[in-house]
C-alpha positions as CSV (number, residue, x, y, z in Angstrom):
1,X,0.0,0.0,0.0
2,X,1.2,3.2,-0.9
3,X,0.6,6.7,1.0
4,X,-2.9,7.2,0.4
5,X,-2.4,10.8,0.8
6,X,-0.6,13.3,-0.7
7,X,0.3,15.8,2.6
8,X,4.1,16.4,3.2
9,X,5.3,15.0,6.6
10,X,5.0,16.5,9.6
11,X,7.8,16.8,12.0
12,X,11.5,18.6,10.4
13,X,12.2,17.6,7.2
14,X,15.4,18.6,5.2
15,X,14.4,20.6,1.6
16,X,17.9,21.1,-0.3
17,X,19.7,23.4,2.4
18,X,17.0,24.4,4.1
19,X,14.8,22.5,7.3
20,X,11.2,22.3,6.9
21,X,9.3,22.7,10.1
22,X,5.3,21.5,9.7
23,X,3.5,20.5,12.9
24,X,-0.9,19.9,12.7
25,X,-3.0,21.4,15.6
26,X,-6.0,22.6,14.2
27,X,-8.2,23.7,17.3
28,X,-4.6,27.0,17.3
29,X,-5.1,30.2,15.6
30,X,-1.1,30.6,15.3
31,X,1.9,28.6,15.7
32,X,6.0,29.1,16.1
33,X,9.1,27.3,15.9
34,X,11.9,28.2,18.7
35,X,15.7,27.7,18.0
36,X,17.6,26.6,20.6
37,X,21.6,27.4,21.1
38,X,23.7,24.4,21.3
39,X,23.3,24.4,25.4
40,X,19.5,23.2,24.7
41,X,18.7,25.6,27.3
42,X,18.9,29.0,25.3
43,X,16.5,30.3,23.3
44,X,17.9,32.1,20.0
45,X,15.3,33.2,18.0
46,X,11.4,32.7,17.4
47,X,10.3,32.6,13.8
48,X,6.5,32.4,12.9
49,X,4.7,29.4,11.3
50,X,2.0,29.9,8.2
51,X,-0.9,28.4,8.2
52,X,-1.7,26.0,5.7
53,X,-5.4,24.2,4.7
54,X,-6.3,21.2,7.7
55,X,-5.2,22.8,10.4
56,X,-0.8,23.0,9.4
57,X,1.8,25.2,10.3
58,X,4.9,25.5,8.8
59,X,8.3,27.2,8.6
60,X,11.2,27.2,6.9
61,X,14.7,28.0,8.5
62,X,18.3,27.6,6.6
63,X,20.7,25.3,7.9
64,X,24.1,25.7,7.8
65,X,25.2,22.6,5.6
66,X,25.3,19.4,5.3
67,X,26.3,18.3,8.7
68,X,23.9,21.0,10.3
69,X,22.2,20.0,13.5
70,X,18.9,22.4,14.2
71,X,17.8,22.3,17.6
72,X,14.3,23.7,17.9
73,X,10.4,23.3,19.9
74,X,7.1,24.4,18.4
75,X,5.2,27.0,20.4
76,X,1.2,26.4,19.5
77,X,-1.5,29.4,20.6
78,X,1.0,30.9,22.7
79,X,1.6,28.2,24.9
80,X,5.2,26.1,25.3
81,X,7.0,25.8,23.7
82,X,7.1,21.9,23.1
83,X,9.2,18.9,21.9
84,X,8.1,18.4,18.2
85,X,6.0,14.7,18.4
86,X,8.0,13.5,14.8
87,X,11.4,14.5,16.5
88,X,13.5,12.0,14.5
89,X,16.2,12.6,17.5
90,X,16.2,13.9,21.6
91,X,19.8,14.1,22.3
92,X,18.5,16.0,25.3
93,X,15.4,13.9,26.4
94,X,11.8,13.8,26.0
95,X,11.6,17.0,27.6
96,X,14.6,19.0,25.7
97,X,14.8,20.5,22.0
98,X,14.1,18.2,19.2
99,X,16.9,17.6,16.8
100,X,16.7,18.5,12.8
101,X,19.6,16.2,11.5
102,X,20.9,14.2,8.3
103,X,22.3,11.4,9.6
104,X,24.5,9.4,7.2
105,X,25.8,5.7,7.6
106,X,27.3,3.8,5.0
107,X,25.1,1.0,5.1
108,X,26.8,-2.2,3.8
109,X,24.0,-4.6,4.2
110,X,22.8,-4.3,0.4
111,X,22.7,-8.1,0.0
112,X,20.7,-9.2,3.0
113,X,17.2,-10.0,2.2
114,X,15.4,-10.7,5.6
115,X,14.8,-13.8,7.3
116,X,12.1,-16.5,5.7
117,X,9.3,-17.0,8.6
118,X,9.9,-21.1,8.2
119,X,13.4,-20.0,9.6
120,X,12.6,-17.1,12.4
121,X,14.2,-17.9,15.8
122,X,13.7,-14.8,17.9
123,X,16.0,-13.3,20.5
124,X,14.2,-10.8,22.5
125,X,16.4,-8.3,24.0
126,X,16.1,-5.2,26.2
127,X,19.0,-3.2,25.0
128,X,19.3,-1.5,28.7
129,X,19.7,-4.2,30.5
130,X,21.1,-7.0,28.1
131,X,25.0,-5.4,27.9
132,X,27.0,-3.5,30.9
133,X,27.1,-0.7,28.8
134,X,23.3,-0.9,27.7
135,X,23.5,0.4,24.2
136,X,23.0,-0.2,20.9
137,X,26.7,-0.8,20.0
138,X,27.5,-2.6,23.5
139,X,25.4,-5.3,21.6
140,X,27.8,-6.1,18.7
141,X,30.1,-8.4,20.2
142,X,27.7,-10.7,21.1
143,X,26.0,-11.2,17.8
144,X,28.6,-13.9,16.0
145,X,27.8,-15.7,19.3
146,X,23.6,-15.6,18.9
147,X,24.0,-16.7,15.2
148,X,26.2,-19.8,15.8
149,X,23.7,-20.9,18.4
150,X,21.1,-20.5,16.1
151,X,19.4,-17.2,16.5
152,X,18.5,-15.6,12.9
153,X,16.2,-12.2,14.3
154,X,16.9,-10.1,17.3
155,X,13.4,-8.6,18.6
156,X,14.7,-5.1,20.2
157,X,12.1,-4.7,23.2
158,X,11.1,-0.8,22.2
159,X,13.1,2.2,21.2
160,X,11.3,5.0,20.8
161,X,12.3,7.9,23.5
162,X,11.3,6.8,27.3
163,X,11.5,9.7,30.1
164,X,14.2,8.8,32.1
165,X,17.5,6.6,32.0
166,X,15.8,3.7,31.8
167,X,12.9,2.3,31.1
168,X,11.2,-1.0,29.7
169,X,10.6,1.1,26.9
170,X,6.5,1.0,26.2
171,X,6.4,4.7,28.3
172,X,8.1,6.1,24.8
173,X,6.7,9.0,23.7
174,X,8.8,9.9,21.2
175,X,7.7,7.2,18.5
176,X,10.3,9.1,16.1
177,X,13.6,9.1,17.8
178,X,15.8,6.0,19.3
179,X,16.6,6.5,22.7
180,X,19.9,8.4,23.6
181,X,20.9,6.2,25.9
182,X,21.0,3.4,24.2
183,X,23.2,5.3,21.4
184,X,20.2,7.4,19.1
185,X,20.0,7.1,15.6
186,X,23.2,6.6,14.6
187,X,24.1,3.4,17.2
188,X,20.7,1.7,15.9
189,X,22.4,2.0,12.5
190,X,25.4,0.3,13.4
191,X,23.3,-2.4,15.1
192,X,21.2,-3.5,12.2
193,X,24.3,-3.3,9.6
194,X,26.3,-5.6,11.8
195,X,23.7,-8.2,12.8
196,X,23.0,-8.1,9.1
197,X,26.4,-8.7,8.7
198,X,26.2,-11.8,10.8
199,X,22.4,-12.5,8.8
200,X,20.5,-11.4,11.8
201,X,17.5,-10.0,11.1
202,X,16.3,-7.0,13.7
203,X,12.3,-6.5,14.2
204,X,11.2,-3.9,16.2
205,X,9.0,-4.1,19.2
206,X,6.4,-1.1,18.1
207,X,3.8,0.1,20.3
208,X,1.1,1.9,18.9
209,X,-1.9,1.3,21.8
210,X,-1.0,4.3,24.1
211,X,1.8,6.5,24.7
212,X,3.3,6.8,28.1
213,X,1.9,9.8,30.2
214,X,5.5,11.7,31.1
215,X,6.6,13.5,28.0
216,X,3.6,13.2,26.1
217,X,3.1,16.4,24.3
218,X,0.8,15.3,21.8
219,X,-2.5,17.0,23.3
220,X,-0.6,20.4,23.8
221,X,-0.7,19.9,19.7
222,X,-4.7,19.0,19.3
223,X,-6.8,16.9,21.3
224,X,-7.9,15.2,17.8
225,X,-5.1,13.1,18.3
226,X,-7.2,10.5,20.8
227,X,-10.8,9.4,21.0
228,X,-13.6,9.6,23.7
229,X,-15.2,6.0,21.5
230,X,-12.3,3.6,23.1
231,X,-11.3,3.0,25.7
232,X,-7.3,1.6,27.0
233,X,-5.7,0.7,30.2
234,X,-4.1,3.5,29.7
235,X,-6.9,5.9,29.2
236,X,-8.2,7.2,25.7
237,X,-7.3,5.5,22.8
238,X,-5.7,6.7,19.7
239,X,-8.3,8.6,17.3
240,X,-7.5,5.8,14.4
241,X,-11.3,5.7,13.2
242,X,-13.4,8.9,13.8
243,X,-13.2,12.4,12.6
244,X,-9.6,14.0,11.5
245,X,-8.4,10.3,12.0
246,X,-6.2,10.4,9.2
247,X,-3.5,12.7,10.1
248,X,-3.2,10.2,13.2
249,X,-3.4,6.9,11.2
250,X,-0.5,8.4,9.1
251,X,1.1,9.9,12.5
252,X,1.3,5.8,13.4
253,X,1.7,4.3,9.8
254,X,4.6,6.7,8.6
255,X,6.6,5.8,12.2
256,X,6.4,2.0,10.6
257,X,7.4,3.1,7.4
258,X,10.6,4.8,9.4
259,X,12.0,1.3,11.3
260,X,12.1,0.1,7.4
261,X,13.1,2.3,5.4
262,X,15.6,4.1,7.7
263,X,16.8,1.8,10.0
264,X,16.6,-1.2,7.3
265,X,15.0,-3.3,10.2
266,X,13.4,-7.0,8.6
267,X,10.1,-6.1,10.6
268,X,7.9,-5.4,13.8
269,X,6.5,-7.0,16.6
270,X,3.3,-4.4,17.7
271,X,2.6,-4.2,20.9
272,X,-0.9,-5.3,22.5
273,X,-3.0,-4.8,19.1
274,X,-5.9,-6.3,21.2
275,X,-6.0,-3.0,22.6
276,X,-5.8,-1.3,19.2
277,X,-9.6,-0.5,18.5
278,X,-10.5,0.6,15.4
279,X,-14.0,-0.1,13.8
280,X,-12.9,1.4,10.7
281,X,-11.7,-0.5,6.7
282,X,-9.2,-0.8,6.1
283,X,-8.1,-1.4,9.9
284,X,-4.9,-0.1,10.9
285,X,-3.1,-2.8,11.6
286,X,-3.6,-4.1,7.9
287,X,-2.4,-0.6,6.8
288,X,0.7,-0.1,9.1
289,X,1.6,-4.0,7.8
290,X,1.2,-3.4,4.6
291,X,3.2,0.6,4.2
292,X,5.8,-1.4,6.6
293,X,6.6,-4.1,3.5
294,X,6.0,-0.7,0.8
295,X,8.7,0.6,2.9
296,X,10.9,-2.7,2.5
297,X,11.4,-1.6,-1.1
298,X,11.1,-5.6,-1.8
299,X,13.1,-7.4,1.4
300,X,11.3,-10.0,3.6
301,X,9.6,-7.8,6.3
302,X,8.2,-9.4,9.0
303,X,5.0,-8.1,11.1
304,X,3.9,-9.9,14.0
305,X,1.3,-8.9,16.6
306,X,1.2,-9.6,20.3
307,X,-2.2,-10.2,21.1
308,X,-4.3,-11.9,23.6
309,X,-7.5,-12.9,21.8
310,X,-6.9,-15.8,20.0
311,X,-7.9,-14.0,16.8
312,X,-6.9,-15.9,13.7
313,X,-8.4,-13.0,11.4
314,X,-5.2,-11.1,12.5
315,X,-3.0,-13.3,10.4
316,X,-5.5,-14.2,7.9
317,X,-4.9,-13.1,4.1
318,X,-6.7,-9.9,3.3
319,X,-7.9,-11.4,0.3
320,X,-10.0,-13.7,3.1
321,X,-11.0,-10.8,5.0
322,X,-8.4,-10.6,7.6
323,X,-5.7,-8.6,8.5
324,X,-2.6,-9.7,7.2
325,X,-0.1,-9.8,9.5
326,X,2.7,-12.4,9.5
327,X,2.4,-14.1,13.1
328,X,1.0,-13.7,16.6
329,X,2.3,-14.4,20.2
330,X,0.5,-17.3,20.8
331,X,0.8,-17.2,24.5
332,X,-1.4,-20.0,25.6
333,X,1.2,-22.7,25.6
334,X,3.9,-20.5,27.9
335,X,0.9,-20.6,30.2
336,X,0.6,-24.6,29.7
337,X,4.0,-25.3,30.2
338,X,4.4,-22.7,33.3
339,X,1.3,-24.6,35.1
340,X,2.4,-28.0,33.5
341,X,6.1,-27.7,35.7
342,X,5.8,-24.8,38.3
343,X,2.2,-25.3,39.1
344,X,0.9,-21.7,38.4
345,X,-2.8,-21.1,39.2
346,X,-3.0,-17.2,40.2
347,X,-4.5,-15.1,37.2
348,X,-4.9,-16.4,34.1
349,X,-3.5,-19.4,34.8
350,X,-6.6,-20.2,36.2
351,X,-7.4,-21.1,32.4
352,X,-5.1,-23.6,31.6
353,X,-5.2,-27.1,33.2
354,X,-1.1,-28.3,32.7
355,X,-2.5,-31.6,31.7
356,X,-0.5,-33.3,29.1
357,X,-3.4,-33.7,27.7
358,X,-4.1,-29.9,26.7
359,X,-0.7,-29.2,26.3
360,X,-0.9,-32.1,23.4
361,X,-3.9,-30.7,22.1
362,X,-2.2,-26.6,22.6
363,X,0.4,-27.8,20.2
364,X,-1.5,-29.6,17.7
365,X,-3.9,-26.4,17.3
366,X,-1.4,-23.9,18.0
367,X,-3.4,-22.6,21.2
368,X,-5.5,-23.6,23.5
369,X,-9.3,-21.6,23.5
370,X,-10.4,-22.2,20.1
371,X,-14.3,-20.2,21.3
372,X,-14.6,-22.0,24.9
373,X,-15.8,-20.6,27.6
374,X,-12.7,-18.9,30.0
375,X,-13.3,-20.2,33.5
376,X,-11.9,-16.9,34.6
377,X,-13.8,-14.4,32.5
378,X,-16.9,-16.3,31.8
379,X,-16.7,-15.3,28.4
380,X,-16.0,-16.9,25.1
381,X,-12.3,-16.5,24.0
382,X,-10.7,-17.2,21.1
383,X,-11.1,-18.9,17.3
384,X,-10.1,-22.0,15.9
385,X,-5.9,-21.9,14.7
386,X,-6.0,-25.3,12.2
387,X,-6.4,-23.0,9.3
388,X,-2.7,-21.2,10.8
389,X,-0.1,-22.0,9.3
390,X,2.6,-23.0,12.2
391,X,4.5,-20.2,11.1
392,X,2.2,-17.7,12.2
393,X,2.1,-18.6,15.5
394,X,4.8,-17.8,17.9
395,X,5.1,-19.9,21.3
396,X,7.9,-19.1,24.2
397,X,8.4,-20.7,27.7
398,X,10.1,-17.1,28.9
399,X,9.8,-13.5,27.4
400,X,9.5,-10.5,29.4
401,X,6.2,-9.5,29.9
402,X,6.3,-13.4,32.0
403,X,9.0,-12.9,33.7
404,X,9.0,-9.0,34.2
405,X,5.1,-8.6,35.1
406,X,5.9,-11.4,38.1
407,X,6.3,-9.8,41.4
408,X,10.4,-9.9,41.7
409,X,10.8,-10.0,38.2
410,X,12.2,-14.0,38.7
411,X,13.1,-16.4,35.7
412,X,11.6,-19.8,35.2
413,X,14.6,-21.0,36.5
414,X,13.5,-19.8,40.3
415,X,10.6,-22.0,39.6
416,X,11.4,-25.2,38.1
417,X,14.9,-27.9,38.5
418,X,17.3,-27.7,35.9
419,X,16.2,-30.7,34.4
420,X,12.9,-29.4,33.7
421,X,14.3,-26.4,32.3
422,X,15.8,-28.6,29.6
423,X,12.5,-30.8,28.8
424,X,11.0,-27.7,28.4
425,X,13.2,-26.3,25.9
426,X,13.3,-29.1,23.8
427,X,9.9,-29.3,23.4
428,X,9.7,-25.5,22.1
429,X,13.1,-25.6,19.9
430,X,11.8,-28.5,18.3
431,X,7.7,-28.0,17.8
432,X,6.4,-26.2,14.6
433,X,6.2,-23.0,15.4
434,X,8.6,-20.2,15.7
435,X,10.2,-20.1,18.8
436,X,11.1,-16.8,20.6
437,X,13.9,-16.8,23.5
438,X,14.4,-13.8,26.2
439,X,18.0,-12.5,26.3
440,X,19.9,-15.2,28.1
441,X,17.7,-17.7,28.4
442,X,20.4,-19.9,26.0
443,X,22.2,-20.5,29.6
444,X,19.3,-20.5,31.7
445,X,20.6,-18.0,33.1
446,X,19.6,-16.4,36.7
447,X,19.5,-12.5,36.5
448,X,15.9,-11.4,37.2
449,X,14.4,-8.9,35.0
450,X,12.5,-6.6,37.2
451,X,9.9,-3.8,36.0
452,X,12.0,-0.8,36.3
453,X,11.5,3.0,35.6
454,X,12.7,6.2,36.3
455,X,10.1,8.9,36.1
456,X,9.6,12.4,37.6
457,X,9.5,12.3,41.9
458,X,5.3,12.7,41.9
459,X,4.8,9.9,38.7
460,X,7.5,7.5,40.3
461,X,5.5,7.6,43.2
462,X,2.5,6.7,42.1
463,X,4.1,3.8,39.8
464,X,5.7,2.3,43.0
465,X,2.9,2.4,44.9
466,X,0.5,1.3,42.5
467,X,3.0,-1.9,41.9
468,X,2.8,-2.9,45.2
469,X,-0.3,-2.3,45.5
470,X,-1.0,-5.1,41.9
471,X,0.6,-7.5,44.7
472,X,-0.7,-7.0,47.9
473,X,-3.5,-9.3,47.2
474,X,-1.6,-12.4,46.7
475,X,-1.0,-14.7,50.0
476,X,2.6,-15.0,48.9
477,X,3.5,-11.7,49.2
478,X,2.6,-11.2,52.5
479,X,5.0,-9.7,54.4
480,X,7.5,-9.0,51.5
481,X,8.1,-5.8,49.9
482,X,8.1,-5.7,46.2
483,X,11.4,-4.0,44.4
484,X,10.9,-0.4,43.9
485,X,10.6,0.2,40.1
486,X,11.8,4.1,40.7
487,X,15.3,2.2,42.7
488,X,18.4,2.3,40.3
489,X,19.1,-1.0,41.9
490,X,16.2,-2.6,40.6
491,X,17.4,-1.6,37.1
492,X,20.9,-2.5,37.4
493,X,20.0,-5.8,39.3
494,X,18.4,-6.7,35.6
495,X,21.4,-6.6,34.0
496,X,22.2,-9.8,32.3
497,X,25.8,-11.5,33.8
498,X,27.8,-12.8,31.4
499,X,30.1,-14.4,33.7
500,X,27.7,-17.2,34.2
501,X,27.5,-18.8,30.5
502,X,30.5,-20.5,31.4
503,X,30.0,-22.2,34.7
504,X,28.8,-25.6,34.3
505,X,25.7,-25.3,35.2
506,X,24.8,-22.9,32.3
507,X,27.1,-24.0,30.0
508,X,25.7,-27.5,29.2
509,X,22.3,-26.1,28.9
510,X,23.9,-23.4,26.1
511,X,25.1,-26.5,24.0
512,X,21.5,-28.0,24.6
513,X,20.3,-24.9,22.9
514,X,23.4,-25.1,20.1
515,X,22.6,-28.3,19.4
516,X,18.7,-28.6,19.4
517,X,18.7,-25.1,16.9
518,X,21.3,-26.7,14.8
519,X,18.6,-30.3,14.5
520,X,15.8,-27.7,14.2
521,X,17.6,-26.0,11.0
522,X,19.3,-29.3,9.1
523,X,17.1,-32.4,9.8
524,X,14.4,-32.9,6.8
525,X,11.9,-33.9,9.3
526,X,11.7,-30.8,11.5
527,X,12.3,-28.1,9.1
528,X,8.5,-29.3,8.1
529,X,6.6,-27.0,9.5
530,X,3.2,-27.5,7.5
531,X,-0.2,-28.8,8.8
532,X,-0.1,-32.3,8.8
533,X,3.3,-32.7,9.5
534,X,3.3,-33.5,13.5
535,X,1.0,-34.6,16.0
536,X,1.1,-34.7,19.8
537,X,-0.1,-37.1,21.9
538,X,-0.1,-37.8,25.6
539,X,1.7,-40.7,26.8
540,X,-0.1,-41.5,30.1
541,X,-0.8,-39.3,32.8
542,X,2.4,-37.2,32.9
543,X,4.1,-37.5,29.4
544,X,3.9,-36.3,26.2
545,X,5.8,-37.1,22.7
546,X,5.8,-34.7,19.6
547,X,6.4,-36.8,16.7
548,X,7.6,-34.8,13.9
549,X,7.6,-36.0,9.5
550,X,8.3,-35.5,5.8
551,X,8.3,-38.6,3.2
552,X,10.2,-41.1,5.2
553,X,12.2,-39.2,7.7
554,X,10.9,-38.4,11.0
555,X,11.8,-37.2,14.4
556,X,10.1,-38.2,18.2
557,X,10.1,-35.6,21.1
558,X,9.2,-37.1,24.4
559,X,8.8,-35.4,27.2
560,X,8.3,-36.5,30.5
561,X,6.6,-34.0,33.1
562,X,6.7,-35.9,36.5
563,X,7.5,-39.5,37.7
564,X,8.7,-42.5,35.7
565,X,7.8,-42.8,32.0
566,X,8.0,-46.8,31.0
567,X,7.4,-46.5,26.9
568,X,7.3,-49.9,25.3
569,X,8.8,-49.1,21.9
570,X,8.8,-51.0,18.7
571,X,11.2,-54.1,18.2
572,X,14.0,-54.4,16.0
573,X,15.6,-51.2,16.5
574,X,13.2,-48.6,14.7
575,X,14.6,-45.6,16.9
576,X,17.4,-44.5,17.2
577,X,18.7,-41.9,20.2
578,X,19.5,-38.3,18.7
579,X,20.0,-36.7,22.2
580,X,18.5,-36.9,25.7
581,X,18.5,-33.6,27.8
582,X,19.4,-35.1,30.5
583,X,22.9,-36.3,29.3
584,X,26.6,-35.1,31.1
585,X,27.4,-32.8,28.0
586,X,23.8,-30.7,29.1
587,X,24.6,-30.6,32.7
588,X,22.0,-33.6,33.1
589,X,22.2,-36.7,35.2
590,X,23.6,-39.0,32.2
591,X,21.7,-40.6,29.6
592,X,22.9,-44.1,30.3
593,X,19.1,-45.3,32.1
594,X,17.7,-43.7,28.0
595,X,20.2,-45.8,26.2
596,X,20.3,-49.3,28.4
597,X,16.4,-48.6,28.1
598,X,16.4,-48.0,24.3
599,X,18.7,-51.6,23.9
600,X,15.8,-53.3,25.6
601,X,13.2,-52.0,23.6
602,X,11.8,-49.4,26.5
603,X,11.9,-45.6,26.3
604,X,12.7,-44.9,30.1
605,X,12.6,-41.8,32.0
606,X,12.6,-40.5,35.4
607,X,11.7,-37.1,36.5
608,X,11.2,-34.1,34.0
609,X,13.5,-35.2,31.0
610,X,12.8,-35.4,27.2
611,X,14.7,-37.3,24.4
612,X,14.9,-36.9,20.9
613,X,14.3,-40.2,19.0
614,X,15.2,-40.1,14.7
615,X,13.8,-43.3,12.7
616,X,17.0,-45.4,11.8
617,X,16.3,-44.1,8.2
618,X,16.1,-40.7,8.9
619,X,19.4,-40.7,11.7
């Protein structure tokens, strides 16, 4: 889809030598753009906008060559002045001068095409906390190292410009300009080239449902840009469908367009679409998808959504009626597993059983409510997935919404052994659908990632208390006081540690990983990822197996949950072992009881384990 209008941008834009200034707020009689000194603090001259039809003002102001950096706020009915809301850089903060800038890069990355979906294995990473440093650049080292254990697409948790020095990143108002931080405009650049380099594909973690409340200047601008018909947790939605929407569909739509065309990043992961309303055709989730692959000039570009309703319309061709998109977080299987091994029952786990039983049935569907009732809400939830492609779904055991929204921020590993850490992860490195890992999870490793800000004194009070107060009602937090997101030691206690890849303990479970992402990318049978391809089945009362096919090769996952598994399996040799979590190599137990067992015709395991079983043909 092309732009279907024909209005300049908004925001600074660079005309030959000169910087054009257009900003909208229709419900002003006049308009001015400030110039600020290079201090950011002093004012050097206010030049008045013109108007122009729908509500636009604009300026124009010479720069000073090539290299020219314009620092600058709008003033709107003689009130700010304010940060400009398309500020493609805030080297100052969300509160300081915008920043009118060319930035060149040499990009070198001509030759890389994006990342087929049949191949995505997703990184997430929060670029704050996943490097000492916490930038964009701090990041580079360790890419050679995530594409030889298999990774081929980092998902940056978001970018746009937080208040603050840290942040997870969805309080960014600034939906135009990296954080500064992190390394602004020109350290994202580096980023993508070199994971490109390495044939990483980057998608971007996009959030288009709200803006955060400190730093938000957009209703100093008009209030047109929000809505009064829908309702967010966050307050009023985005004004997406009524009237004047479409300065504020292209406000969203043109920010997509930017992560691709500027930042040559392979795609986006949006950010709680259920929350997107918009009762309006064509939606805007089909449009931002569709100016997002415009803007790809022809490379692969990837758009997934993260959404909660089961919705298969969201991925659905638009030819069919749906949406588009490329994927969805398909959560209900993370909450399977989770209640499956740690026993979780607060919340929505209430949902979700743990049985082998449903988690068979979860990963022959692709999730679990398919239109049944939730005993939770009382409500219908969800549609069938058979017609999705395995592909379109993406299924984790960690990511940091499920480790982050918990109460100390704790890892999975807090919650279940070792060994069922591994069962775990071989049953999602080796299903059908794309798997997505949270920074560090390679090693298991034990860092918690805590929910962390760093807003103004009155705001950070409020957070804090209103984060303790989400907890107070559970019985286990009695007694216990919940990290303060406002501390700088909650933030810096999320860093990740390096040091501990290489104790044992972390370092078998990385060559688990290294190896399981190699099978999942070589062997015929589980680079099938079509319909009719796999099945699950439970094995009992506490096992499962995941048996995987194509012509005559196929692959066996069994996983064991609890308890002894005693599998009779046929005579004559028709299996053969490809790996067994809980060997030495993974930091396991040994795998002699698997192999002994296997001799004898009998799959045995004890406790949470899972083994990876290859017909003699296809090993």
């Amino acid at each position: 889809m092309k732009n279907p209008t024909n209005h300049p941008p908004l925001g600074a834009s660079f005309e030959g030598n000169d910087v054009v200034f257009r900003i909208w707020a229709p419900e002003h009689a006049h308009a001015e753009v400030v110039l600020f000194d290079a201090d950011a603090v002093t004012e050097r001259v206010r030049l008045p906008m013109a108007a122009e039809p729908g509500g636009v003002f604009r300026a124009r102001v010479a720069a000073s060559g090539p290299e020219a950096s314009v620092l600058y706020k709008f003033g709107v009915g003689g009130a700010g002045p304010f940060p400009d809301p398309y500020s493609r850089s805030q080297p100052f903060g969300v509160h300081g001068p915008s920043e009118a800038r060319r930035f060149s890069f040499s990009w070198t990355d001509q030759a890389f095409g994006g990342v087929r979906p049949e191949d995505l294995v997703l990184q997430e990473i929060h670029v704050g906390t996943a490097t000492a440093e916490g930038t964009f650049e701090a990041l580079i080292p360790h890419l050679a190292e995530l594409r030889a254990l298999g990774i081929t697409a980092l998902e940056l948790m978001p970018l746009a410009s937080f208040p603050g020095r840290w942040n997870w990143g969805y309080d960014g108002v600034c939906l135009y300009a990296p954080q500064v931080s992190y390394g602004g405009p020109l350290g994202l650049m580096r980023l993508v080239d070199a994971a490109h380099a390495h044939g990483l594909a980057v998608i971007i973690d996009a959030v288009y449902n709200h803006l955060g409340p400190d730093g938000n200047y957009l209703r100093a601008y008009t209030r047109r840009y929000f809505t009064d018909r829908h309702e967010t947790p966050w307050g009023e939605g985005l004004n997406v469908d009524g009237e004047d929407a479409r300065p504020v569909r292209e406000f969203l739509a043109r920010n997509a367009e930017m992560w691709i065309r500027d930042y040559h990043a392979d795609g986006l992961r949006l950010d709680a679409t259920h929350e997107i309303r918009d009762d309006s055709d064509p939606h805007i989730l089909r449009e931002i998808a569709e100016r997002a692959r415009h803007a790809g000039g022809g490379k692969r570009i990837v758009v997934i959504a993260e959404d909660e309703r089961n919705d298969e319309r969201l991925v659905r061709s638009v030819d069919e009626g749906g949406l588009g998109l490329d994927a969805v977080w398909a959560d209900d299987f993370h909450h399977q597993m989770r209640r499956a091994f740690a026993g979780d029952k607060d919340g929505y786990f209430q949902d979700f059983s743990g049985s082998v039983a449903d988690l068979a049935r979860t990963l022959n569907e692709g999730w679990s409510y398919s239109g049944q009732t939730s005993p939770r809400t009382g409500k219908p939830r969800g549609t069938s997935a058979r017609s999705i492609a395995p592909t379109r779904l993406v299924h984790c055991i960690q990511n940091h919404d499920q480790i982050g929204n918990r109460a100390f921020g704790d890892r999975l590993a807090e919650s279940v052994s070792p060994a069922a850490f591994r069962a775990m992860s071989a049953l999602l490195l080796l299903s059908p659908y794309v798997p997505l890992l949270f920074m560090g999870q390679e090693w298991n490793a034990k860092t918690r990632f805590q929910y962390f800000t760093d807003h103004k004194e009155e705001l950070g009070r409020l957070v804090t208390e209103g984060r303790r107060k989400e907890f107070s009602a559970f019985a286990s937090f009695q007694g216990v006081e919940i990290p303060d997101p406002q501390a700088a030691s909650t933030f810096l206690a999320s860093k990740l540690s390096y040091d501990e890849r290489d104790a044992p303990a972390h370092a078998g479970v990385r060559e688990l990983y290294r190896e399981l992402l190699h099978l999942r990318a070589k062997h015929p049978a589980l680079r099938a990822r079509e319909r009719g391809t796999f099945e699950a089945r439970a094995v009992g009362e506490d096992a499962l197996v995941l048996r995987r096919w194509r012509g005559g090769e196929e692959v066996s996952v069994w996983m064991n949950v609890r308890g002894k598994l005693r599998e009779k399996l046929a005579k004559g040799g028709a299996y053969q072992l490809v790996l067994a979590t809980e060997e030495n190599r993974f930091g396991g137990a040994g795998g002699e009881a698997v192999r002994q067992g296997l001799a004898e015709g009998e799959l045995r395991l004890d406790g949470p384990a899972a083994v990876v079983l290859a017909s003699r043909a296809s090993a």
